[in-house]
N, C-alpha and C positions, 0 to 999 in steps of 0.2 A: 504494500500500500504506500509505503514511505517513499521508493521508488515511483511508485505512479503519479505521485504529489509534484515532487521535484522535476521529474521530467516535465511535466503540465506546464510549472514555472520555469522551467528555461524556457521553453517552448514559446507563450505568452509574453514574460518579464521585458525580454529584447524588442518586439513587436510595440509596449508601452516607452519604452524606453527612446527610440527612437520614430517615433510616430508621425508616417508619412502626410507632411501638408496637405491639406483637403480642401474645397470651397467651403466658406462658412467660419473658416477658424483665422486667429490673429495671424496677419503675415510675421513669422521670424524676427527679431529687431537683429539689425545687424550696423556696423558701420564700418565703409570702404575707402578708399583712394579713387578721388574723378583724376579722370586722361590729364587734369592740371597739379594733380598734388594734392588737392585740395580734400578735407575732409567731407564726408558724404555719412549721415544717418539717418538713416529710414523714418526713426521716430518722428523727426524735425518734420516730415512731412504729413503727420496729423492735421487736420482740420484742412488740409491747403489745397485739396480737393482731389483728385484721380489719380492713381499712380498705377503705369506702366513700365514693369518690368522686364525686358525680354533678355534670357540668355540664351549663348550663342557659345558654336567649339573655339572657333579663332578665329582673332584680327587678323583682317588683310587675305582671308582664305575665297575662294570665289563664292561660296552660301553665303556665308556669313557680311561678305562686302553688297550683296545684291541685300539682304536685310535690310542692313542697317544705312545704306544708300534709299530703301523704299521708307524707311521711316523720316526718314531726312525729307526726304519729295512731301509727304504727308503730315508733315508736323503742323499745318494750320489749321488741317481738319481734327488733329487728335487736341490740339489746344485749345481746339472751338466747343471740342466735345469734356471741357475743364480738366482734359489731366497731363500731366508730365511723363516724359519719357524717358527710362535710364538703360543701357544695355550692359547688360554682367557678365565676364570671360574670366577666363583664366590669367592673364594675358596679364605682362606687369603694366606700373603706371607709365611706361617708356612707350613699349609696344601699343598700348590703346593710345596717348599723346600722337603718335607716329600715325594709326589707326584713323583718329578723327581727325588730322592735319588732310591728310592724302585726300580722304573725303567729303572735307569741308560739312562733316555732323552738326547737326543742330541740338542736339542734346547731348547732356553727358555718357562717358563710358566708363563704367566703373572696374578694377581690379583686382581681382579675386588670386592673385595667384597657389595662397596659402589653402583654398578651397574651401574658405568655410564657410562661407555665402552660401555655392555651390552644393554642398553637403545638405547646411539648414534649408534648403529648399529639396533637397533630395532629386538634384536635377544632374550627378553627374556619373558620365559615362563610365561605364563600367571595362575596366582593364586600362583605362589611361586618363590623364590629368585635363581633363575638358568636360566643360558643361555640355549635356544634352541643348536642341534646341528648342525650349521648351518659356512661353509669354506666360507671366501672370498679371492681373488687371485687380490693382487693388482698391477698396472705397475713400472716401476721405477719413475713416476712423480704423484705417491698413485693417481691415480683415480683407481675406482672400476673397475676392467675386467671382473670377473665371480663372481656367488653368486651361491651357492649348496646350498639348502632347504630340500634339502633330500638327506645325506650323510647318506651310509651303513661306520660302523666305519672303518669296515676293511678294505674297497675299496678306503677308502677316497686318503689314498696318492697315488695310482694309478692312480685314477680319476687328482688328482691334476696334476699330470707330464703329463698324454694326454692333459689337459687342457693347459696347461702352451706350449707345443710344436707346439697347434694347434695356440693359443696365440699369439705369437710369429713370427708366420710365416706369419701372417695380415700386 
């Protein structure tokens, strides 16, 4: 019986332990390095309206530059629709700086290279050091609203402004 307890609780305990972000639940607080140095925390962004999230495997890769080029094209509709846009990589604050120079970004990229953004969101790839590419869309009070696990790059900020409109009107 002692045996069948214990097993139960390994079994379970890990599962609580580390508990996969869901919609509905507080996004992670975390704080990063934007592409300028500059500090970046999630919290600061309470009250200040829509926060979009999207991570990405890597700067400067052809997915990843079609992304975050189509978010760039987009950013007056996702402005319009009141939220900000942040993109999260692995990628140190050199590599994303170099990242949103080359593509003249309109929002920040933030640096993740230590993984732990990446972790707390349970977005990375399995067998190597990069984020899945995987949007989240959070409210003005960071709970999770939407989670895309399967973001086509170039659709993504389109996807994102239907999301956020439909969003919105709940």
């Amino acid at each position: 019986m002692m045996k069948l307890v214990l097993f139960g609780l390994l079994t379970v305990f890990p599962t609580l332990l580390f508990a996969k972000v869901s919609v509905g639940m507080k996004a992670p607080e975390f704080e990063l390095q934007t592409q300028e140095g500059k500090t970046f925390k999630l919290e600061e962004r309470k009250d200040k309206g829509w926060t979009v999230l999207f991570f990405y495997p890597k700067a400067g890769t052809p997915g990843c530059t079609k992304q975050a080029c189509a978010f760039r094209d987009s950013i007056k509709k996702i402005h319009a629709e009141g939220a900000e846009v942040y993109g999260i990589s692995a990628d140190t604050v050199g590599q994303q700086a170099k990242f949103h120079a080359e593509h003249k970004l309109l929002f920040p990229l933030l640096a993740d290279p230590k993984l732990e953004v990446i972790n707390k969101f349970d977005v990375k790839m399995m067998g190597v050091d990069m984020a899945k590419r995987w949007t989240f869309i959070l409210d003005p009070q960071l709970v999770i609203r939407s989670i895309d696990e399967k973001v086509d790059p170039v659709m993504d900020p389109d996807h994102v402004v239907a999301e956020l409109t439909r969003l919105k009107k709940k």
